[in-house]
CHARMM internal coordinates of N, CA and C (Angstrom, degrees):
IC EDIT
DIST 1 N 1 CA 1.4537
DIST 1 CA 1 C 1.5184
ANGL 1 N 1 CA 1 C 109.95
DIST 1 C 2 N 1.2174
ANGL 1 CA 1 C 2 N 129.98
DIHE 1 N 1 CA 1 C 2 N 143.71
DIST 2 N 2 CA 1.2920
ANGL 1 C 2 N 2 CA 141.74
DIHE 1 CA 1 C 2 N 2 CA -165.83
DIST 2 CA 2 C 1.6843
ANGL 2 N 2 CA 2 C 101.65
DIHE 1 C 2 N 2 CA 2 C -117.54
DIST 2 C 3 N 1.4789
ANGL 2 CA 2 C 3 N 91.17
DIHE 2 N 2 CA 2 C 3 N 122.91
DIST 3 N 3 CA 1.5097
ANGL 2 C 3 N 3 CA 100.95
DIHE 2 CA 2 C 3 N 3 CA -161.39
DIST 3 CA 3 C 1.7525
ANGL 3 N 3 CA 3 C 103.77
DIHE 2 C 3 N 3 CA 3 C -99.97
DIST 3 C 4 N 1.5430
ANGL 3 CA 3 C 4 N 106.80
DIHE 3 N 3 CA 3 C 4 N 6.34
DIST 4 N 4 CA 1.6549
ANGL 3 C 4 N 4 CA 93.67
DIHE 3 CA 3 C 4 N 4 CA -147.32
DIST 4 CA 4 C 1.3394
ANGL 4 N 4 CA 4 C 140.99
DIHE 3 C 4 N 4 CA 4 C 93.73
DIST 4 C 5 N 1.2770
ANGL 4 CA 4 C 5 N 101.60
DIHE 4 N 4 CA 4 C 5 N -162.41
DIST 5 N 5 CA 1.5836
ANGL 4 C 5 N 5 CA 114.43
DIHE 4 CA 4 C 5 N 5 CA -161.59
DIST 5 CA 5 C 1.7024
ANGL 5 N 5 CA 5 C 95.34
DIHE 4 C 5 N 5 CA 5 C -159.85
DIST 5 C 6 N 1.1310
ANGL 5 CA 5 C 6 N 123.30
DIHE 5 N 5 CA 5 C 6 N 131.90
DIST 6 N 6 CA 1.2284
ANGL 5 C 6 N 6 CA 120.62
DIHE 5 CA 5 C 6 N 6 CA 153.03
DIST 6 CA 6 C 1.6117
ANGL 6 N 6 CA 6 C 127.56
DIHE 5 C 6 N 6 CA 6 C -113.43
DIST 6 C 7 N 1.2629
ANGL 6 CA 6 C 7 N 125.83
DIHE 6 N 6 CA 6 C 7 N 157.28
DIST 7 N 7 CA 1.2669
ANGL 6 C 7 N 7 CA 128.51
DIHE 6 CA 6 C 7 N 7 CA -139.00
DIST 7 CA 7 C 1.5766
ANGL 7 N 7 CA 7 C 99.20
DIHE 6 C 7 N 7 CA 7 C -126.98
DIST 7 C 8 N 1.5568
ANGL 7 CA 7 C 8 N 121.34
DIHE 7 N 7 CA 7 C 8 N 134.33
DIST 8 N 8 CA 1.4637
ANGL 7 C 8 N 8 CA 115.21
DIHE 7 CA 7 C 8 N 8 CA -162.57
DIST 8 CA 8 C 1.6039
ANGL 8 N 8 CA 8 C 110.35
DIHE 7 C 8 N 8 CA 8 C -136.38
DIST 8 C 9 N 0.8729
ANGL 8 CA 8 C 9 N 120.18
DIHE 8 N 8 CA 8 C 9 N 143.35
DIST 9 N 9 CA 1.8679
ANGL 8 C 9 N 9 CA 114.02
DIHE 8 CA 8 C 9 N 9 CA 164.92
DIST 9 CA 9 C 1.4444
ANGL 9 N 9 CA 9 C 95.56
DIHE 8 C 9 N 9 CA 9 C -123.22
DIST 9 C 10 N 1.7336
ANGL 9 CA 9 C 10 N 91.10
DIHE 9 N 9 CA 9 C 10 N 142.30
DIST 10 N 10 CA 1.4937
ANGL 9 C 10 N 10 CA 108.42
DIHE 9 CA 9 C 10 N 10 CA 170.29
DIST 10 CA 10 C 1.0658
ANGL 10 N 10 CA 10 C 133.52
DIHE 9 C 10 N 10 CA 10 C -86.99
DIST 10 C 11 N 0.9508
ANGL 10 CA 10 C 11 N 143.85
DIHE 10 N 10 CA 10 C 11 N 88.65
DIST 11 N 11 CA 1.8573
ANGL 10 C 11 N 11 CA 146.74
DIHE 10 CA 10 C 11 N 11 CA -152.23
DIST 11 CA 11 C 1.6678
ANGL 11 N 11 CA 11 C 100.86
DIHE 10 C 11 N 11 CA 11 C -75.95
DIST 11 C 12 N 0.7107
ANGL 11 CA 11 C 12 N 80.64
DIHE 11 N 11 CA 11 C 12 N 146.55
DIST 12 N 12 CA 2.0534
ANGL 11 C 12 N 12 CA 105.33
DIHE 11 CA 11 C 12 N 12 CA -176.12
DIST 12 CA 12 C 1.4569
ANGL 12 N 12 CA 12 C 118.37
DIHE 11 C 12 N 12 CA 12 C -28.31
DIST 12 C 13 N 2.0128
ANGL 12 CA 12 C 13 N 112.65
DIHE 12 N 12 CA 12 C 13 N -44.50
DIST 13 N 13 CA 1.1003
ANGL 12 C 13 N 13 CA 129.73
DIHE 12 CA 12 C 13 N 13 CA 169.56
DIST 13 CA 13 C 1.5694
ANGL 13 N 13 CA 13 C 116.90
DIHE 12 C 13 N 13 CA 13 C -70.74
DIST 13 C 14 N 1.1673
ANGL 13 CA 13 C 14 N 119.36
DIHE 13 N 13 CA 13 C 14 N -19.56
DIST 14 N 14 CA 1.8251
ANGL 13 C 14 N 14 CA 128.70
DIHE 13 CA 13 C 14 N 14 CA 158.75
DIST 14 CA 14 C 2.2886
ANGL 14 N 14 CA 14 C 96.80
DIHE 13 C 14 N 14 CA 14 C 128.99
DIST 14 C 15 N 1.3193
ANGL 14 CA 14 C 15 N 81.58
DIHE 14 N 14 CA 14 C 15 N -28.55
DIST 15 N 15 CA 1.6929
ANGL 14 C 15 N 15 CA 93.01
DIHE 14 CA 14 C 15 N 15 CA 177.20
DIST 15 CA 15 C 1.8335
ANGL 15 N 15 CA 15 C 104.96
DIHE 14 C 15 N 15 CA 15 C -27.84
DIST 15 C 16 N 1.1952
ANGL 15 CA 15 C 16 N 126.47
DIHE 15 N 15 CA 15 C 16 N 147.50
DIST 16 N 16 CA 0.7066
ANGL 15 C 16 N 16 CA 129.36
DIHE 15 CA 15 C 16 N 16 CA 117.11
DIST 16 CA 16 C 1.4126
ANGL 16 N 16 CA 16 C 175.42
DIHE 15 C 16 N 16 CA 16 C -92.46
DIST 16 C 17 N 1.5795
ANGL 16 CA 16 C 17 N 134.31
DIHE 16 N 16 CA 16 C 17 N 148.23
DIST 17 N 17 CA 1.8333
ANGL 16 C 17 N 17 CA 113.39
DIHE 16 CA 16 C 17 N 17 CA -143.97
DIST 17 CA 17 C 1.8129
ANGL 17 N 17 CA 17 C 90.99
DIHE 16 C 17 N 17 CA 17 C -122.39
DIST 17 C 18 N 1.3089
ANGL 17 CA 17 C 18 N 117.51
DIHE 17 N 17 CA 17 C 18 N 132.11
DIST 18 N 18 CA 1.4635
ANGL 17 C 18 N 18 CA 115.19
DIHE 17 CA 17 C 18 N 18 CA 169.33
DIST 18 CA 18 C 0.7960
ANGL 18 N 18 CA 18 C 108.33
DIHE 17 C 18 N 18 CA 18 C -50.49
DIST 18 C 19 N 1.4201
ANGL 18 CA 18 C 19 N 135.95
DIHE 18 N 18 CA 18 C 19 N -174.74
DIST 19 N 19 CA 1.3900
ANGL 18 C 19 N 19 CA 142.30
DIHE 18 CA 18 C 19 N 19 CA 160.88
DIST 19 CA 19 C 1.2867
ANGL 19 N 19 CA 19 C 123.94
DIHE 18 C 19 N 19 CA 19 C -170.54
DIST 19 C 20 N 1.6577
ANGL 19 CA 19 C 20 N 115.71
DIHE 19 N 19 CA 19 C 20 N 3.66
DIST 20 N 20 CA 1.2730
ANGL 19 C 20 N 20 CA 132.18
DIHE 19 CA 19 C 20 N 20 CA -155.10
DIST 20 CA 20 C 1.3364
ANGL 20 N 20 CA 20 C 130.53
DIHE 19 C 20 N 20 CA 20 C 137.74
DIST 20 C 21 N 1.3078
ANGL 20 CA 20 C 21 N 105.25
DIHE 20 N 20 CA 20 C 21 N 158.74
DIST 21 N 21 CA 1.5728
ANGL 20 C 21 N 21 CA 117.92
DIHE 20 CA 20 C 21 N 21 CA -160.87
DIST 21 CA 21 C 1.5530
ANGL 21 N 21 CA 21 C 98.16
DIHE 20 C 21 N 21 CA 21 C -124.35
DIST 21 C 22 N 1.4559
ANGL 21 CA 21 C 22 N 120.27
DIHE 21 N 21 CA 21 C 22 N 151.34
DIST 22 N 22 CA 1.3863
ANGL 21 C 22 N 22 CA 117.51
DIHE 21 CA 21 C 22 N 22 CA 150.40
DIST 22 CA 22 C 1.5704
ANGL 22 N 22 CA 22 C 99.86
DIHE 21 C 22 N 22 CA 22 C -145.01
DIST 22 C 23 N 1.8937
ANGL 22 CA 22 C 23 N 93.88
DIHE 22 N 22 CA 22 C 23 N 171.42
DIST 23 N 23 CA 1.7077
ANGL 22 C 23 N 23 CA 98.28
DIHE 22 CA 22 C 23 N 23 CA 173.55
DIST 23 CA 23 C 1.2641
ANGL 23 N 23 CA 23 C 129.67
DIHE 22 C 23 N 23 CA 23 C -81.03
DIST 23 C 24 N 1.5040
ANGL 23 CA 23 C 24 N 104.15
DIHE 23 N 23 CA 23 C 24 N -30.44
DIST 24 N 24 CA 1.4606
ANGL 23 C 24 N 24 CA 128.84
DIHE 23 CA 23 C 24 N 24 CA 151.94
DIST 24 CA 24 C 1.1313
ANGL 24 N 24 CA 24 C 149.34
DIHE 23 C 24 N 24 CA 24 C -85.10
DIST 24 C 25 N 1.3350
ANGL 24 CA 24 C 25 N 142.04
DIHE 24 N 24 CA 24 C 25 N -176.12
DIST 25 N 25 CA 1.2084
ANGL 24 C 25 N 25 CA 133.47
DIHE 24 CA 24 C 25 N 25 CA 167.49
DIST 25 CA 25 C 1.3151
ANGL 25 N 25 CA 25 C 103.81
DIHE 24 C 25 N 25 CA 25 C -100.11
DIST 25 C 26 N 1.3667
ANGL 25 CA 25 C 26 N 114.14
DIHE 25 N 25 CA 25 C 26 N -52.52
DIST 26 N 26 CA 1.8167
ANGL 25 C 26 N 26 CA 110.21
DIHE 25 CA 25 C 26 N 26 CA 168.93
DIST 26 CA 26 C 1.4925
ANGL 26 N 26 CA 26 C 102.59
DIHE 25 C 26 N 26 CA 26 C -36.59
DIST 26 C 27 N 1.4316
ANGL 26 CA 26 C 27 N 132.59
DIHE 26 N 26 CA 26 C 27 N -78.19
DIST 27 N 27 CA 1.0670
ANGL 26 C 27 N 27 CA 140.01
DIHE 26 CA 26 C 27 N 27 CA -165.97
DIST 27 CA 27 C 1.7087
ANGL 27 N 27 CA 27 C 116.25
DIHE 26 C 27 N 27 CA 27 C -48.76
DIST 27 C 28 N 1.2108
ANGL 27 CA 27 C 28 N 97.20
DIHE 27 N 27 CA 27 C 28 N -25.36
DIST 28 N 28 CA 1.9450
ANGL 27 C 28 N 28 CA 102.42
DIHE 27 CA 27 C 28 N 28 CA 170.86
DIST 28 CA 28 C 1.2294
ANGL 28 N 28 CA 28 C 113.52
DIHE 27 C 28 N 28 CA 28 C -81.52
DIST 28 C 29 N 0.8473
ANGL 28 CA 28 C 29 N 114.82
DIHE 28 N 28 CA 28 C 29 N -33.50
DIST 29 N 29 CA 1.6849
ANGL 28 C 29 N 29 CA 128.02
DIHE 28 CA 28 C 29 N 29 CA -179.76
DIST 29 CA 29 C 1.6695
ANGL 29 N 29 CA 29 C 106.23
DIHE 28 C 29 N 29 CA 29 C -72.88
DIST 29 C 30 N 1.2309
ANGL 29 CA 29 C 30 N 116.32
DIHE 29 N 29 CA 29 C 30 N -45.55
DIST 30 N 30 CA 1.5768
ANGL 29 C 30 N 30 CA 106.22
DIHE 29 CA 29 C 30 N 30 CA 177.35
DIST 30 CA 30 C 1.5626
ANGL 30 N 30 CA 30 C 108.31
DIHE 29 C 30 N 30 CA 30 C -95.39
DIST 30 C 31 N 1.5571
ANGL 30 CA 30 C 31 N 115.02
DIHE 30 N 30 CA 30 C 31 N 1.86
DIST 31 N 31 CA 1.6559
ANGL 30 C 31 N 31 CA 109.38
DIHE 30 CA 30 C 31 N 31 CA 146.46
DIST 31 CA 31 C 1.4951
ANGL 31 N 31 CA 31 C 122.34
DIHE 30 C 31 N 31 CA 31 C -57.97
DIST 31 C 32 N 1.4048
ANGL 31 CA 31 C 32 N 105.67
DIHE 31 N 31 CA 31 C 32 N -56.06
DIST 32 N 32 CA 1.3461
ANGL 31 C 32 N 32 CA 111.90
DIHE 31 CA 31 C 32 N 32 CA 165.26
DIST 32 CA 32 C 1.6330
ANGL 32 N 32 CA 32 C 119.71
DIHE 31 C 32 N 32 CA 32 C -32.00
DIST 32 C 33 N 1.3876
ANGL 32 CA 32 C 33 N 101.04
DIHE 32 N 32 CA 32 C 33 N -68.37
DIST 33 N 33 CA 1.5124
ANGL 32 C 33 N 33 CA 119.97
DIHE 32 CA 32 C 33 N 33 CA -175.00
DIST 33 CA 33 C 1.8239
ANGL 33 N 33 CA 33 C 89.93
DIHE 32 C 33 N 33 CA 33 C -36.83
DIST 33 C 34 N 1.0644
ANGL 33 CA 33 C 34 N 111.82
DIHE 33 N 33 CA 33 C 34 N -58.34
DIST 34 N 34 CA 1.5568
ANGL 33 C 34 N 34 CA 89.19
DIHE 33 CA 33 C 34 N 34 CA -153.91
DIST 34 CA 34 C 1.6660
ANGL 34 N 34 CA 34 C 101.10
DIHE 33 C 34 N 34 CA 34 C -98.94
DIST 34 C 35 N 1.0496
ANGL 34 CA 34 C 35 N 137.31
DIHE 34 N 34 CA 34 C 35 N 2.55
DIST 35 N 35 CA 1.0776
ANGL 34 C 35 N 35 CA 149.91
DIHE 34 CA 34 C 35 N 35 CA 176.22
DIST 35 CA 35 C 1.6834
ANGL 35 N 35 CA 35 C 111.17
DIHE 34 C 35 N 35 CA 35 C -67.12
DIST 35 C 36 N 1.0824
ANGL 35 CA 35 C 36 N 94.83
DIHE 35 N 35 CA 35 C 36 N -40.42
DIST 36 N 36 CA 1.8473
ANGL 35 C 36 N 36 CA 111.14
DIHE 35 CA 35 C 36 N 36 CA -171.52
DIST 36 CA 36 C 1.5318
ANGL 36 N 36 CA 36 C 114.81
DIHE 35 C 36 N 36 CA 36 C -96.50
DIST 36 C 37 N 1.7040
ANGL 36 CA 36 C 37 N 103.70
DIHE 36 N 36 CA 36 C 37 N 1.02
DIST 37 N 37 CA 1.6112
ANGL 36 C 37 N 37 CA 89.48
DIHE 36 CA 36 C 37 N 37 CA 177.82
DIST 37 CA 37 C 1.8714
ANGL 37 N 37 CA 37 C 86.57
DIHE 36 C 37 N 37 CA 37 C -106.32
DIST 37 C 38 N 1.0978
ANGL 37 CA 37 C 38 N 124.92
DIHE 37 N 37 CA 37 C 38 N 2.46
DIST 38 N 38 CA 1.7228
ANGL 37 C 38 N 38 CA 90.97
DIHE 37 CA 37 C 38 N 38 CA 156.14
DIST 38 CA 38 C 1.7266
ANGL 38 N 38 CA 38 C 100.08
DIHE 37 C 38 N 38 CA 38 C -123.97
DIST 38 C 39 N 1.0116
ANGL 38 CA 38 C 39 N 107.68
DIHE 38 N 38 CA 38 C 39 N 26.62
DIST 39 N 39 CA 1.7319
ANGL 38 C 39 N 39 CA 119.66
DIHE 38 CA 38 C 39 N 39 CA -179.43
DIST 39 CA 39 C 1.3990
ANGL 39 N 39 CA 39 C 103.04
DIHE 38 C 39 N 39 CA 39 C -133.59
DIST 39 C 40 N 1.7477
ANGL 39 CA 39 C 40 N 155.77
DIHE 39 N 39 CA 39 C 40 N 104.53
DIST 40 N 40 CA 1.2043
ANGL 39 C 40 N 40 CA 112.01
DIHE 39 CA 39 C 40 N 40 CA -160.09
DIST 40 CA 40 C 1.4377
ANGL 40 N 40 CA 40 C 75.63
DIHE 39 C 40 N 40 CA 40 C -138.14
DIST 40 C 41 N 1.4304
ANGL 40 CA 40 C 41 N 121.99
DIHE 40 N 40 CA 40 C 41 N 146.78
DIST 41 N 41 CA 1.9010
ANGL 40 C 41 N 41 CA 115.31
DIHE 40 CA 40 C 41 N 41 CA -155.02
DIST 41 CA 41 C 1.9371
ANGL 41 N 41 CA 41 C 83.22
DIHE 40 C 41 N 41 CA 41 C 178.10
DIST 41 C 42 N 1.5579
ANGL 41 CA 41 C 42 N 90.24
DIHE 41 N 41 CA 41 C 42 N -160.47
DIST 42 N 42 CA 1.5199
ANGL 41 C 42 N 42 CA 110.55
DIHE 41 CA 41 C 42 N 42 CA 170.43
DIST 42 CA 42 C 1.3016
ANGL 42 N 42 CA 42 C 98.22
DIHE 41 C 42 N 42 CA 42 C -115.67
DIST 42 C 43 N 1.5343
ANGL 42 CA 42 C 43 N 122.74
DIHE 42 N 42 CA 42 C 43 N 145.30
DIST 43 N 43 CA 1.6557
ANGL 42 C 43 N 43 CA 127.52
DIHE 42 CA 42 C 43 N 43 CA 168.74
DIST 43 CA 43 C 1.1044
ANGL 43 N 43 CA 43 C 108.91
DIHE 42 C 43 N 43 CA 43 C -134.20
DIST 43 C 44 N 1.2151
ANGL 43 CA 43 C 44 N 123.49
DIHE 43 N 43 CA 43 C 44 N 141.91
DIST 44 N 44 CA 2.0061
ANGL 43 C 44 N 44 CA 119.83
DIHE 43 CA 43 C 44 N 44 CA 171.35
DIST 44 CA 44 C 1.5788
ANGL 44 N 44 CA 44 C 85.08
DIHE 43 C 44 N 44 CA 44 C -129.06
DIST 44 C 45 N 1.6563
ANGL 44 CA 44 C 45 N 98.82
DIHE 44 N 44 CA 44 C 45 N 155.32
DIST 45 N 45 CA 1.2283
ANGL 44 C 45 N 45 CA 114.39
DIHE 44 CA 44 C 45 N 45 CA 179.08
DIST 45 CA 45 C 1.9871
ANGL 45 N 45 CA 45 C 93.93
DIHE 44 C 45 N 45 CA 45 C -107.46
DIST 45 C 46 N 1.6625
ANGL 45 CA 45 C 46 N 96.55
DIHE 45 N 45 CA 45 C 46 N 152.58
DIST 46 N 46 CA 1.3124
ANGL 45 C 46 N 46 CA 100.96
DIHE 45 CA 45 C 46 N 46 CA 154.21
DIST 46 CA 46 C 1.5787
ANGL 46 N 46 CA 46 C 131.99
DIHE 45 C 46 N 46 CA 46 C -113.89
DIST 46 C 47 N 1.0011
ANGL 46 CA 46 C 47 N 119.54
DIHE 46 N 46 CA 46 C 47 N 150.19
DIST 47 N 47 CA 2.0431
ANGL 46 C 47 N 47 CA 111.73
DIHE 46 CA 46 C 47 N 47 CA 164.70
DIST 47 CA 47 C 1.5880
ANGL 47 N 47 CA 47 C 98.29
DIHE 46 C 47 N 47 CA 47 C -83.96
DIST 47 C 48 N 1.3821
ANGL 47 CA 47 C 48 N 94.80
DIHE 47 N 47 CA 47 C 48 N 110.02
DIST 48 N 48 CA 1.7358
ANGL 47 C 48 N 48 CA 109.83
DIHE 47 CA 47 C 48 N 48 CA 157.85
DIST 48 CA 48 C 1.3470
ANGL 48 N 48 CA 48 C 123.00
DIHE 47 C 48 N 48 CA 48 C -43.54
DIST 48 C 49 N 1.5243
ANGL 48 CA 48 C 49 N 102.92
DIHE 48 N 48 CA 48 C 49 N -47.59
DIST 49 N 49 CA 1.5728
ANGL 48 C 49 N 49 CA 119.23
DIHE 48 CA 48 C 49 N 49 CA 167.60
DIST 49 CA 49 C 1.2961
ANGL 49 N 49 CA 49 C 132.91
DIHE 48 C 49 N 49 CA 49 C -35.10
DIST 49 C 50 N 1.5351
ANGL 49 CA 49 C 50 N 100.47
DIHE 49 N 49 CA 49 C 50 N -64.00
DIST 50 N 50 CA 1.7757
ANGL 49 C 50 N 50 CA 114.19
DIHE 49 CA 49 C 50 N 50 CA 164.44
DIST 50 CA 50 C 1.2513
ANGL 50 N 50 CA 50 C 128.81
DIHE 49 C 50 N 50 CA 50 C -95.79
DIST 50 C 51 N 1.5504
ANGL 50 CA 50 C 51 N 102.71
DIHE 50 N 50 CA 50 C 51 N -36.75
DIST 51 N 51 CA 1.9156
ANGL 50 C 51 N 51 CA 122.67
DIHE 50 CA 50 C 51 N 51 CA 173.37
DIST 51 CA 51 C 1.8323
ANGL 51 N 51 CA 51 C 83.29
DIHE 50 C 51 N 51 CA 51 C 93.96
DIST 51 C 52 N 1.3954
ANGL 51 CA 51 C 52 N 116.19
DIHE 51 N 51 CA 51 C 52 N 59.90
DIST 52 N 52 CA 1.5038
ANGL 51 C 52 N 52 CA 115.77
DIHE 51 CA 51 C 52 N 52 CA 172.38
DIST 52 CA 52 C 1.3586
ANGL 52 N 52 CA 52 C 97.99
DIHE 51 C 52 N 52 CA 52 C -97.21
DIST 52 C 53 N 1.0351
ANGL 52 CA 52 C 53 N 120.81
DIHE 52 N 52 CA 52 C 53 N 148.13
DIST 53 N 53 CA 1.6025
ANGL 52 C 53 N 53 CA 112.09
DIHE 52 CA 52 C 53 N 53 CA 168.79
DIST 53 CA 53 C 1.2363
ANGL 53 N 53 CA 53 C 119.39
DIHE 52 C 53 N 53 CA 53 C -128.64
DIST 53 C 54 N 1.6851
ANGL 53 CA 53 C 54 N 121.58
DIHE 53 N 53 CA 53 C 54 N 128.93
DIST 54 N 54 CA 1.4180
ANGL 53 C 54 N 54 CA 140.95
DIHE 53 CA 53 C 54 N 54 CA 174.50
DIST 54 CA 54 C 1.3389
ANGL 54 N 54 CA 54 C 105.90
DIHE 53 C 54 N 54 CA 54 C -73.20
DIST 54 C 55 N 1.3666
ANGL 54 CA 54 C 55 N 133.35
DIHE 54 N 54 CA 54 C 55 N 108.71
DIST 55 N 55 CA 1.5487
ANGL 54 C 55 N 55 CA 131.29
DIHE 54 CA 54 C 55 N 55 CA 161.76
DIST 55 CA 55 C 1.0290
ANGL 55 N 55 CA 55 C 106.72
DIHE 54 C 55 N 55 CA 55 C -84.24
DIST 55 C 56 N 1.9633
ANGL 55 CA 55 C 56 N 100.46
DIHE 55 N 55 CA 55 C 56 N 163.35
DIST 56 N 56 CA 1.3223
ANGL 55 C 56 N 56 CA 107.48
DIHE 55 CA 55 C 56 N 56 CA 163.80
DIST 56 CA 56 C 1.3857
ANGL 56 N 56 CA 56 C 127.55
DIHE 55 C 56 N 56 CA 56 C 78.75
DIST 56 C 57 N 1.7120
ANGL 56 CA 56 C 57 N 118.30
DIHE 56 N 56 CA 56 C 57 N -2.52
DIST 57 N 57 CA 1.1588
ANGL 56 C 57 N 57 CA 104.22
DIHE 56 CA 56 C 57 N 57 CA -140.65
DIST 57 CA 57 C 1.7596
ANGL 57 N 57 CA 57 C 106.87
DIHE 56 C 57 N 57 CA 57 C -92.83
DIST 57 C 58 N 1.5937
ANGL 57 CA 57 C 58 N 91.32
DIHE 57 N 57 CA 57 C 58 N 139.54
DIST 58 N 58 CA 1.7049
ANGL 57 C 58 N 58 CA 99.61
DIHE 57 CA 57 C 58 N 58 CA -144.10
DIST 58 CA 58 C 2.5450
ANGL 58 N 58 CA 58 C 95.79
DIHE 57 C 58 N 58 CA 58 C -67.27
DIST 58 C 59 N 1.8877
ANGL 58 CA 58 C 59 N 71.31
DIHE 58 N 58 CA 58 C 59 N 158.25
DIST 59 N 59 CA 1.7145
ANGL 58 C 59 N 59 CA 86.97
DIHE 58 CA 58 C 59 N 59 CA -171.10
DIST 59 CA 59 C 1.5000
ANGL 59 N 59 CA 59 C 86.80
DIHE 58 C 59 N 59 CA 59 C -139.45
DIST 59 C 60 N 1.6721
ANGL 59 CA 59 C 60 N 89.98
DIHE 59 N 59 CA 59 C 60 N 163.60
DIST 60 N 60 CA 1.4366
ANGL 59 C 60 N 60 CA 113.05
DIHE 59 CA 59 C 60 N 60 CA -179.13
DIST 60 CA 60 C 1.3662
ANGL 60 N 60 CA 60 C 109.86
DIHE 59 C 60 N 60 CA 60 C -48.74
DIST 60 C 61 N 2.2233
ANGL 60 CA 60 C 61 N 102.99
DIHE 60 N 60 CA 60 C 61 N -48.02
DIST 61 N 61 CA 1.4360
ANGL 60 C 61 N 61 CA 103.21
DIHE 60 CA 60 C 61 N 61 CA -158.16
DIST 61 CA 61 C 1.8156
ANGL 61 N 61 CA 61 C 104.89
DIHE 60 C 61 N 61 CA 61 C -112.11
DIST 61 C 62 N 1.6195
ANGL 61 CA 61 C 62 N 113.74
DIHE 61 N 61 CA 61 C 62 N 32.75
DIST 62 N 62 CA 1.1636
ANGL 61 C 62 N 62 CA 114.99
DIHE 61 CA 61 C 62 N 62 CA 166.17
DIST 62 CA 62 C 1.2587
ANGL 62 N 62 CA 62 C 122.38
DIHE 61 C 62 N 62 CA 62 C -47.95
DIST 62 C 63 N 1.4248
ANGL 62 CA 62 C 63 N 106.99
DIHE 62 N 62 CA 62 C 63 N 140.74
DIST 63 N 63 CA 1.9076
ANGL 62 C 63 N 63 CA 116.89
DIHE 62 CA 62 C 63 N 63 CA -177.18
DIST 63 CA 63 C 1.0450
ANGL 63 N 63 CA 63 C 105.40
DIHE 62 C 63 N 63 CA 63 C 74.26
DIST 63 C 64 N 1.6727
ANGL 63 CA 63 C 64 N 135.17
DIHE 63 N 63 CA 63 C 64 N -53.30
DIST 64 N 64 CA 1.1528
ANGL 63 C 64 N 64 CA 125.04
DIHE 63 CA 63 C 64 N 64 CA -165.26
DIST 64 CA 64 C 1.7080
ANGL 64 N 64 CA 64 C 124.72
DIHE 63 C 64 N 64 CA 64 C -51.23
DIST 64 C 65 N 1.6718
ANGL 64 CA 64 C 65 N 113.94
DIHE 64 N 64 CA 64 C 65 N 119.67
DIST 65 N 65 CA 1.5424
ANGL 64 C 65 N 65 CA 114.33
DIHE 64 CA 64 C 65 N 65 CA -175.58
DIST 65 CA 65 C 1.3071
ANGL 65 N 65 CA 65 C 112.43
DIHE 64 C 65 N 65 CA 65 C 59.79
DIST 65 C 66 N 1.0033
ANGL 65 CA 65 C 66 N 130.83
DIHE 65 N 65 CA 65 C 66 N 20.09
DIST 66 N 66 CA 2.0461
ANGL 65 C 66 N 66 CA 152.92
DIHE 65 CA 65 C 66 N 66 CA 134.38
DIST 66 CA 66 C 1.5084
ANGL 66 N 66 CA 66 C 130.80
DIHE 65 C 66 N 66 CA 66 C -86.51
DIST 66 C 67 N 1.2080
ANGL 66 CA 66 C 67 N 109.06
DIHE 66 N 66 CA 66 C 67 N 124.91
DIST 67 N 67 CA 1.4404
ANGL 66 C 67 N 67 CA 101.41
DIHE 66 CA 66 C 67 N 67 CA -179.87
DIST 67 CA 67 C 1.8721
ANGL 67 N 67 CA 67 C 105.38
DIHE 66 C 67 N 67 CA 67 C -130.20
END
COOR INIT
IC SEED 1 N 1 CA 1 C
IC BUILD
């Protein structure tokens, strides 16, 4: 059974904030994509499945007004 992917932003203090789910990884990844142009931060996705985690994973509005 395919559990997903869940979708994360990193808040300033390193915490992380949910923000979303997908079925895919393609499909998490272009959550991101559009997620970050009116949200624009750092996000890593996870596999629900294993709890592997994708950092970093690049966005339109990465870095921007993040430090």
């Amino acid at each position: 059974m395919n559990v997903g992917f869940d979708i994360f932003k990193k808040l300033a203090d390193g915490s992380p904030l949910w923000v979303g789910k997908a079925d895919t990884l393609n499909h998490a990844r272009q959550s991101v994509e559009l997620i970050s142009r009116s949200a624009p931060g750092q996000y890593f996705i996870r596999d629900a499945a294993t709890g592997m985690v994708i950092p970093d994973v690049p966005s339109s509005g990465a870095g921007l007004g993040e430090s």
